[in-house]
N, C-alpha and C positions, 0 to 999 in steps of 0.2 A: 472218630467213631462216637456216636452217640445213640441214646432212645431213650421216652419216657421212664425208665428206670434209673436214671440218672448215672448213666456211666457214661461218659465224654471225656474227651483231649482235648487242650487247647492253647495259645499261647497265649501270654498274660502282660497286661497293663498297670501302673498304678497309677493314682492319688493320692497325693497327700492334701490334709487340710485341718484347720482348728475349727471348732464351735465356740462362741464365747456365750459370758453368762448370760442366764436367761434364756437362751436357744433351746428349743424343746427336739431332743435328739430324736425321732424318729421325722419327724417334718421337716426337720434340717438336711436328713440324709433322703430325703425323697427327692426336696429341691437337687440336691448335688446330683441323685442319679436321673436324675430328667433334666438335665443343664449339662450334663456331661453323656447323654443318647446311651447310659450304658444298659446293657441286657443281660447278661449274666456276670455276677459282683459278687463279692465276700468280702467280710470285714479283713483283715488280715494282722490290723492290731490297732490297739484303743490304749490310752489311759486317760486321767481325768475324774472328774468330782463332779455330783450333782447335788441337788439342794430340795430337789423333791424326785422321787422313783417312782412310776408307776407301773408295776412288773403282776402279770399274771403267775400262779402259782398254781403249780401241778395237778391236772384234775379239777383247777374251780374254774366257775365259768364267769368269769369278772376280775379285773382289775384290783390290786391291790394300792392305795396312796401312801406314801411313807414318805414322812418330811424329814430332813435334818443336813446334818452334812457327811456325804457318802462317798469313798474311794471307790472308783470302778475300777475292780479286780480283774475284771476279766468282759469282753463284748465280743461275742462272735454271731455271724449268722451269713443268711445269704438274703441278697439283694435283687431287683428286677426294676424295669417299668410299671408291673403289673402291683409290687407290692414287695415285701420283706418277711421275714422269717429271722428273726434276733433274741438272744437271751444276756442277760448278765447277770456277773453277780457282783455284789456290793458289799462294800466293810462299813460300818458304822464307828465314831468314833471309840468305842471298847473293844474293836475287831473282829466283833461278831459277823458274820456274812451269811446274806441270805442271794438268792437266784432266783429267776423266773424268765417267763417269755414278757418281754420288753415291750410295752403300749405308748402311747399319744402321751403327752404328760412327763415325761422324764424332763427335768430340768436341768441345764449346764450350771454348776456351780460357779467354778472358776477359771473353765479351760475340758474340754474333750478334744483330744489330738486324736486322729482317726489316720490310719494306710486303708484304702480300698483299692481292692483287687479288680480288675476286670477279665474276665476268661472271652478273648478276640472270637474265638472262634463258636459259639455257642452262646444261644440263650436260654433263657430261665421261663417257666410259664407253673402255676396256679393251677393243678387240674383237678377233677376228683379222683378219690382213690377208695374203690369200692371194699380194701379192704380195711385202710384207716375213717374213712367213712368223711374225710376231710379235705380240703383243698391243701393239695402236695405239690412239692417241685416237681419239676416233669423237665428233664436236659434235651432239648433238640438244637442239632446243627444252626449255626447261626442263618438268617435270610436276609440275602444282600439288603 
């Protein structure tokens, strides 16, 4: 069962895989999901360090850069052909942690170990959403 509202079943696949340094985490995880034909993905678990972040923050409309050396606390989102939908948040060495939606630029420090989900039966699609006014996920049955 599925529809534009994003409620769907499915059964599920993984990946596993490393990024190494210098690998810029969203262009890495594109290659993966268009080398592996997947269509509806989720992160399922991350850890790892980055050496530059570049994470949009709530309500601005651009890109934040932040250099240093980062713990990725946390990486979740959902995956497509079409594109991604990702946030994390990040510790700094004093343990401060900040969050954001996840841009082009995020740098591998020393290692991002990723599990990606693949939901077999369904896929992901980019639509508008007249009431969020933005391109949303949208779950329809997967097409042979």
């Amino acid at each position: 069962m599925s529809n534009s509202n994003g409620v769907g079943t499915s059964r599920a696949r993984f990946f596993a895989f490393r990024f190494l340094p210098g690998d810029d985490v969203v262009l890495s995880l594109r290659n993966v999901v268009a080398s592996a034909g997947i269509r509806a993905g989720y992160i399922a678990g991350a850890v790892g360090s980055l050496s530059t972040a570049r994470l949009r923050f709530a309500g601005e409309p651009d890109g934040t850069r932040l250099d240093g050396c980062f713990e990725v606390v946390s990486l979740i989102g959902t995956v497509d052909a079409e594109g991604e939908h990702i946030h994390a948040a990040i510790s700094d060495p004093s343990g401060r942690v900040v969050g954001g939606h996840v841009m082009e630029g995020c740098i591998v420090r020393t290692t991002l170990e990723l599990v990606l989900g693949e939901l077999e039966d369904l896929e992901f699609a980019r639509e508008y959403c007249p009431v969020s006014t933005y391109q949303e996920l949208a779950v329809h049955p997967r097409r042979k």
